[in-house]
Legacy VTK file of the C-alpha trace (Angstrom):
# vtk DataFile Version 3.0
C-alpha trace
ASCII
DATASET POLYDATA
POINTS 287 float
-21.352 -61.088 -34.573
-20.725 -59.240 -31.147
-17.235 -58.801 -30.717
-15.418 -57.475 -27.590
-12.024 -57.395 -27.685
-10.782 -56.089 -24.294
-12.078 -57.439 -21.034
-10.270 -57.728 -17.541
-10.399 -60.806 -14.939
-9.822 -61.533 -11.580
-6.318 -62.757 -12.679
-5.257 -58.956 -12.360
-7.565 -56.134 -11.679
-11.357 -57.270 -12.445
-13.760 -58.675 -10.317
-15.021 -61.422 -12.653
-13.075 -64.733 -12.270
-11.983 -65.989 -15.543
-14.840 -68.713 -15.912
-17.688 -65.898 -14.773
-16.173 -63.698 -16.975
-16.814 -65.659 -20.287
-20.603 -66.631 -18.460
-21.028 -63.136 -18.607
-19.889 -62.565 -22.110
-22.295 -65.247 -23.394
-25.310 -63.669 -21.125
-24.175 -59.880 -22.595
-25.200 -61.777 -26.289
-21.245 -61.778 -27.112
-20.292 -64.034 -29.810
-16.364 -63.666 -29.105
-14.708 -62.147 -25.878
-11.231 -61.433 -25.051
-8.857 -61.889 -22.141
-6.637 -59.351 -21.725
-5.422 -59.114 -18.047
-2.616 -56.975 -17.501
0.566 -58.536 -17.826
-0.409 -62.414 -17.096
-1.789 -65.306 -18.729
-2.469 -66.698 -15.285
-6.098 -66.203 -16.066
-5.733 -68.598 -19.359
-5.821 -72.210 -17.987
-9.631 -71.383 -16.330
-11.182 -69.358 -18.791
-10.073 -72.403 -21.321
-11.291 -75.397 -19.350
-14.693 -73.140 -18.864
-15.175 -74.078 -22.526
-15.823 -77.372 -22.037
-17.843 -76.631 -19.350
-21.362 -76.212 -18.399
-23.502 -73.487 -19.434
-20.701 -72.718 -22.221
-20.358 -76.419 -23.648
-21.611 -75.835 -27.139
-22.706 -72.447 -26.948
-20.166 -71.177 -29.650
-18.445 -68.779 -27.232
-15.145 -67.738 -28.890
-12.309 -67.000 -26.344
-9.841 -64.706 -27.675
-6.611 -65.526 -25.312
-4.492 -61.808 -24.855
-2.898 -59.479 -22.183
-2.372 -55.659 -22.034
0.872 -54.787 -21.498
2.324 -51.577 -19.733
4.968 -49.517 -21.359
5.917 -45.912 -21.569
7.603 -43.988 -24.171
8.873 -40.265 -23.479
8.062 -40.350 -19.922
4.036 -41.109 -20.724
2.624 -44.570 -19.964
0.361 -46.633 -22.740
-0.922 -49.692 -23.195
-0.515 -52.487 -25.626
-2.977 -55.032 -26.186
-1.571 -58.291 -27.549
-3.353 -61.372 -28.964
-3.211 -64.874 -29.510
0.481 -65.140 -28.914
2.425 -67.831 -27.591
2.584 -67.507 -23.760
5.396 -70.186 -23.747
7.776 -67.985 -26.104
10.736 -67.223 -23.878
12.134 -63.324 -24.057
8.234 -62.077 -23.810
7.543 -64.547 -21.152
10.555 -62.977 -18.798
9.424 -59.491 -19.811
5.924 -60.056 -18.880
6.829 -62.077 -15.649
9.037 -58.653 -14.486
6.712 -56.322 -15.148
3.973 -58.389 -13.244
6.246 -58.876 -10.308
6.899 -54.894 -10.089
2.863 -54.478 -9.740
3.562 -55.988 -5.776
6.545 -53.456 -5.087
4.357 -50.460 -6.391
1.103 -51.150 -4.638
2.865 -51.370 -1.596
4.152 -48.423 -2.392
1.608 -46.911 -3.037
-0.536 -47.727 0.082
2.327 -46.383 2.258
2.160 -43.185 0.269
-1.165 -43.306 0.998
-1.180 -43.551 4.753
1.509 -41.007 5.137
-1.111 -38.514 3.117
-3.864 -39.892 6.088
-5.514 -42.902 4.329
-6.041 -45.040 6.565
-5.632 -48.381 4.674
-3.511 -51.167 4.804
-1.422 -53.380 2.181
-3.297 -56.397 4.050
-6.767 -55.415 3.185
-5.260 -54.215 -0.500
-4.423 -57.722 -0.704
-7.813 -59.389 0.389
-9.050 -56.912 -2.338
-6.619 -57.892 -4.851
-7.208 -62.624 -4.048
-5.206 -63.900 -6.493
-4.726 -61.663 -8.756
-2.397 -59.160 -9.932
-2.183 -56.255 -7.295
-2.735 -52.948 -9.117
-3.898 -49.577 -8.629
-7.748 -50.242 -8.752
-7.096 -52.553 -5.250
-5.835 -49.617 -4.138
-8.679 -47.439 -4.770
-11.154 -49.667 -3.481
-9.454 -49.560 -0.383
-9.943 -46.303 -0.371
-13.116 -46.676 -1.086
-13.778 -48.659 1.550
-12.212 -46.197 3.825
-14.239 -44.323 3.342
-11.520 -41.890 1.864
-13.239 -41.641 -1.611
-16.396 -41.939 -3.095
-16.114 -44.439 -5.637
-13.309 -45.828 -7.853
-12.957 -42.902 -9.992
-12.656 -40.631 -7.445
-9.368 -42.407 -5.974
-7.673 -41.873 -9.751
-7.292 -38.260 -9.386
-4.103 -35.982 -8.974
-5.069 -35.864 -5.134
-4.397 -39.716 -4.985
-4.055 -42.276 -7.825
-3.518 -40.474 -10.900
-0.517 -40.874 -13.013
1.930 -37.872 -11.245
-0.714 -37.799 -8.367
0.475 -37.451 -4.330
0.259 -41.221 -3.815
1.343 -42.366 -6.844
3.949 -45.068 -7.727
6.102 -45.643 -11.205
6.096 -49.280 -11.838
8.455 -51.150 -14.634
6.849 -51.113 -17.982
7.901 -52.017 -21.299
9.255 -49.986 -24.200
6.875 -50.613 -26.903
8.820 -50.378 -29.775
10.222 -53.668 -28.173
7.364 -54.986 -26.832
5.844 -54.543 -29.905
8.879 -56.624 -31.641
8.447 -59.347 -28.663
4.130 -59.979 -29.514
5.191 -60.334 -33.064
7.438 -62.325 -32.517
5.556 -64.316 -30.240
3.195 -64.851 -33.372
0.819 -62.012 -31.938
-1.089 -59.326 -32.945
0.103 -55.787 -30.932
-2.945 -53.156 -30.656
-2.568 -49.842 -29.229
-4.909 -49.736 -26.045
-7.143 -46.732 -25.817
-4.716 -44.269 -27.458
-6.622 -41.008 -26.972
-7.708 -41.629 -23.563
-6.713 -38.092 -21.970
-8.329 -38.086 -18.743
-6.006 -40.677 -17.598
-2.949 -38.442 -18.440
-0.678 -37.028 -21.083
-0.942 -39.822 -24.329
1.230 -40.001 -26.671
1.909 -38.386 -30.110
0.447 -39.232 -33.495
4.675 -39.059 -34.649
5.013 -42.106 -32.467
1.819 -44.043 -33.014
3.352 -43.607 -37.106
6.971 -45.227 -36.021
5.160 -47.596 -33.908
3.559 -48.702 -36.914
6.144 -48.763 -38.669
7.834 -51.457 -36.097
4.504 -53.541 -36.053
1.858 -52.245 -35.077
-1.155 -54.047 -36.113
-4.090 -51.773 -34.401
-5.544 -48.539 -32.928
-8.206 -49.425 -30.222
-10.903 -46.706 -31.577
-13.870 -47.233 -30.110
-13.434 -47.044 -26.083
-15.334 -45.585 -23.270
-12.881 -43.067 -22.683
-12.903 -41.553 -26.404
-15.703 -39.102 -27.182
-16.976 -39.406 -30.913
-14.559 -36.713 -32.314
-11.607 -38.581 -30.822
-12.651 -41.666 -32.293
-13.103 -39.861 -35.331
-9.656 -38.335 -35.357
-7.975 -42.182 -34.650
-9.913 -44.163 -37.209
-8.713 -41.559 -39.568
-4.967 -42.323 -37.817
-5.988 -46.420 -38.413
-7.003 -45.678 -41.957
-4.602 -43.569 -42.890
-1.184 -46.055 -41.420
-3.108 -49.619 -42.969
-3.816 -49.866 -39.004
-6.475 -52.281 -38.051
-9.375 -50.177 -36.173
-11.056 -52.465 -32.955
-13.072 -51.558 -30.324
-14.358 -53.166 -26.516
-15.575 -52.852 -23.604
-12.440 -52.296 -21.359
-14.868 -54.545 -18.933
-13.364 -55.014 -15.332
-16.451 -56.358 -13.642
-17.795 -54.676 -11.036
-14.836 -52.189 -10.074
-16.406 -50.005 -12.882
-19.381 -49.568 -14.406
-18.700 -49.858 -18.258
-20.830 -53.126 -19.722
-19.577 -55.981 -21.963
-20.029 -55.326 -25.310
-20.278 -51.622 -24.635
-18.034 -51.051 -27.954
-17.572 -53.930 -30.387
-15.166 -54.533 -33.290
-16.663 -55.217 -36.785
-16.607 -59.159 -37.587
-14.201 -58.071 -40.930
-11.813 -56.206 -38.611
-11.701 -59.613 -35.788
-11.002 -61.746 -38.865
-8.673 -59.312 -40.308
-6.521 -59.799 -37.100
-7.091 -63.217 -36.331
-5.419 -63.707 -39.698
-2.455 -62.536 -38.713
-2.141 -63.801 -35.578
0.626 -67.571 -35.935
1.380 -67.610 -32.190
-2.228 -68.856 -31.247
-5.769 -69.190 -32.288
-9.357 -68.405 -30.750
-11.050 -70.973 -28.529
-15.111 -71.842 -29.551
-16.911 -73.716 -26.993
LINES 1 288
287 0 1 2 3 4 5 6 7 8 9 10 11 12 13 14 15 16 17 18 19 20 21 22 23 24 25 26 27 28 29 30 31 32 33 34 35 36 37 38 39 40 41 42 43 44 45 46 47 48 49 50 51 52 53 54 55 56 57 58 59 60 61 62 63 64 65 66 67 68 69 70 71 72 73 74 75 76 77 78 79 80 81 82 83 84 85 86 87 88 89 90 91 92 93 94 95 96 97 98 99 100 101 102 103 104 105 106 107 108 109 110 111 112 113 114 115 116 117 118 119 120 121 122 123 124 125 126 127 128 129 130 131 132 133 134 135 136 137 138 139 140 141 142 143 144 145 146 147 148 149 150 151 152 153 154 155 156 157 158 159 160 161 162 163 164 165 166 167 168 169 170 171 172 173 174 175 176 177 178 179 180 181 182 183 184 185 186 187 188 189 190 191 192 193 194 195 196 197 198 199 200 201 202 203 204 205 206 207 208 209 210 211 212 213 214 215 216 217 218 219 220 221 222 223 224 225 226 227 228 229 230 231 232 233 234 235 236 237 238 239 240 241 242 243 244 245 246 247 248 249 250 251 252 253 254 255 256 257 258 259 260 261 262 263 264 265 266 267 268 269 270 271 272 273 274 275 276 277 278 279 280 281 282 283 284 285 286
């Protein structure tokens, strides 16, 4: 089995909408693919009904339903992956729905930074960029791009723009995630820590807090990730192994606003089963 647990739609900040995106799992030779846009399940009701749908109709497709969720502990923003909850369970509903709405105030934000650094760029054409989905910091940077400001995506998330602390940059409301941890739990999910070692996006946080973390409910380390070199991964499957923490790894796929692949990292079948087991809140989807 080809599992990718960690893939981005339309409904926030990838390119794919939800239907192409599980097309494009099942032409990448995925067996089971996960939706984890960033704080919304507006993306769920699509990729579902795709199912059912020509070319996935009885192509044994599993659809992994999920989110990643922003927080920040000690002044340094994560991200927790959570799957197969409820999306109907109240308290993480109304956290989920703030943080979402805060994504509008802080791109605006941000593109007004922008222009006042000499960007010329407007929150119109971020909008166009962003459709329907949830406006983040990548619409931002492809305005830029398409400014001509930058070169390409990753050249917008630098201190000189984008980057976490950088000139244009914005804080938005995220989650505590000791709580938000408590909240997927308790939403019968499954809480994995997103790309923990990922240190070109910015300060990440402490091995002393991934341990109390897991303590509160933790369930996983995302290991294997495009932004972890091999000793890193090392290092956190060690972490994984040595806290009874489920090790996963994916993709991190957001279409074409970067170039990482589906199935570019993969969790091991007996890990997927391992956290589909504890998962009450909801189960996969097969076509």
């Amino acid at each position: 089995m080809r599992i990718d647990l960690h893939a981005h739609s339309s409904a926030s900040d990838g390119t794919d909408s939800p239907a192409e995106l599980l097309g494009n799992a099942l032409a990448a030779g995925l067996d089971v693919v996960a939706l984890t846009d960033h704080d919304t399940v507006s993306g769920y009701a699509e990729a579902i009904a795709a199912l059912d749908d020509r070319p996935l109709a009885g192509s044994g497709l599993t659809l992994v339903t999920g989110a990643e969720l922003s927080c920040v502990v000690d002044g340094i923003s994560m991200h927790l992956l959570a799957y197969l909850f409820d999306p109907e369970e109240p308290e993480f509903a109304r956290e989920r729905e703030l943080v979402h709405t805060d994504r509008f105030r802080r791109a605006e934000a941000m593109v007004e930074r922008c222009r006042v650094l000499g960007a010329p760029i407007t929150w119109e054409q971020v909008r166009r960029i962003a459709g329907t989905g949830a406006v983040g910091r990548p619409h931002v940077a492809s305005a830029l791009v398409e400014a001509g400001v930058v070169a390409d995506i990753d050249s917008a998330f630098t201190g000189q723009w984008l980057a976490n602390g950088g000139r244009a940059d914005v804080r938005k409301h995220e989650l505590d995630p000791f709580a938000a941890v408590r909240m997927v739990r308790a939403a019968g999910g499954v809480p994995v820590f997103a790309h923990p070692g990922a240190i070109k996006r910015g300060r990440t946080v402490s091995e002393q807090v991934i341990t109390e973390l897991a303590a509160a409910g933790l369930g996983g380390l995302e290991v294997d990730h495009i932004d972890h070199d091999e000793p890193t991964r090392a290092r956190l499957r060690d972490l994984a192994a040595g806290l009874g923490l489920l090790a996963t790894g994916s993709s991190d796929y957001h279409g074409d606003r970067k170039a990482v692949r589906l199935g570019a990292n993969t969790t091991a079948p007996e890990v997927y089963q391992a956290l589909v087991a504890q998962a009450t809140g909801a189960k996969p989807r097969t076509a």
